[in-house]
N, C-alpha and C positions, 0 to 999 in steps of 0.2 A: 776321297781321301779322309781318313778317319783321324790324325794326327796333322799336326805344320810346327816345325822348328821357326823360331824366329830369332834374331841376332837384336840383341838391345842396345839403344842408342847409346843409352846410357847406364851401364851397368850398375845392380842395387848389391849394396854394400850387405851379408851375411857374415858377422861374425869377422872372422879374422881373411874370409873367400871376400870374392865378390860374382852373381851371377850375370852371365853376360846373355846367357840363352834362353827359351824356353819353350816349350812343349807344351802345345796345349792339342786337349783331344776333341774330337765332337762330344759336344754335351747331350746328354739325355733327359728326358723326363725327370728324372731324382734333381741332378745338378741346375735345374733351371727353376726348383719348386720355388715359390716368392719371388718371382723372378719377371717382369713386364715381357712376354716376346717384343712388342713396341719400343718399351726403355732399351732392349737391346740392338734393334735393328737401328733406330734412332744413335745408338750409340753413347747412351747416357754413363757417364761417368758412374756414377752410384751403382748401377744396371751390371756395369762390365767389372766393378770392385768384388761384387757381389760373385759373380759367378766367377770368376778368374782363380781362387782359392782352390775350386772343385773340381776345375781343369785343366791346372798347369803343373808339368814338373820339371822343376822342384816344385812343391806348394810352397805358392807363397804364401807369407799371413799380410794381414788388415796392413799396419806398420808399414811393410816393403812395401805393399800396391803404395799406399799414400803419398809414398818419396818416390813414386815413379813416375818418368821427364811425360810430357804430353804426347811427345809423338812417339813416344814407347806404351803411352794408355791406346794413343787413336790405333797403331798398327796392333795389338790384341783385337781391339773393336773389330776391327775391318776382319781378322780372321774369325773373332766368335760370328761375327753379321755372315762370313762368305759359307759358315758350315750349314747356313740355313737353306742356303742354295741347294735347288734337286740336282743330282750329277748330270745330268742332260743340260741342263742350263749351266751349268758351272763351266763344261766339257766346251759349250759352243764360248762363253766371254773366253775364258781362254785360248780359243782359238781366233777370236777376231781381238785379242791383245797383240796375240803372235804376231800375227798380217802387217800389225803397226810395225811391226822393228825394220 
């Protein structure tokens, strides 16, 4: 999966809108240059400010990430952290998630 929509907890205020979703894509090479692979698998807040700009739309800027609730920062994390995943590996945890339900 090259994209993941995600539903924000806590929707960030744009103007006169508010954003409640967002779209973030697999990052590449360019979008991750200055970028710790570590700081992001670790999930560091700094890590995921940083690249979250260059792969969400709408883009957000600096300002919105900042006033964004924590478990609207951790659920980006966890999808920038799951795209590092090989799709073989990704294929099988979601299949032994399923088994849970």
């Amino acid at each position: 999966m090259d994209t993941k929509t995600i539903t924000l907890e806590t929707p960030l205020p744009r103007g006169e809108t508010k954003i409640d979703s967002l779209t973030l894509r697999k990052p590449n090479v360019g979008a991750l240059r200055g970028v710790s692979l570590r700081a992001l698998l670790d999930m560091e807040a700094n890590a995921i400010a940083t690249v979250l700009p260059r792969i969400s739309e709408p883009c957000l800027v600096a300002a919105e990430i900042n006033t964004m609730a924590a478990p609207d920062l951790l659920q980006t994390g966890m999808v920038i952290a799951g795209f590092f995943l090989p799709r073989e590996a990704l294929a099988e945890a979601n299949a032994s998630v399923g088994s849970l339900t």
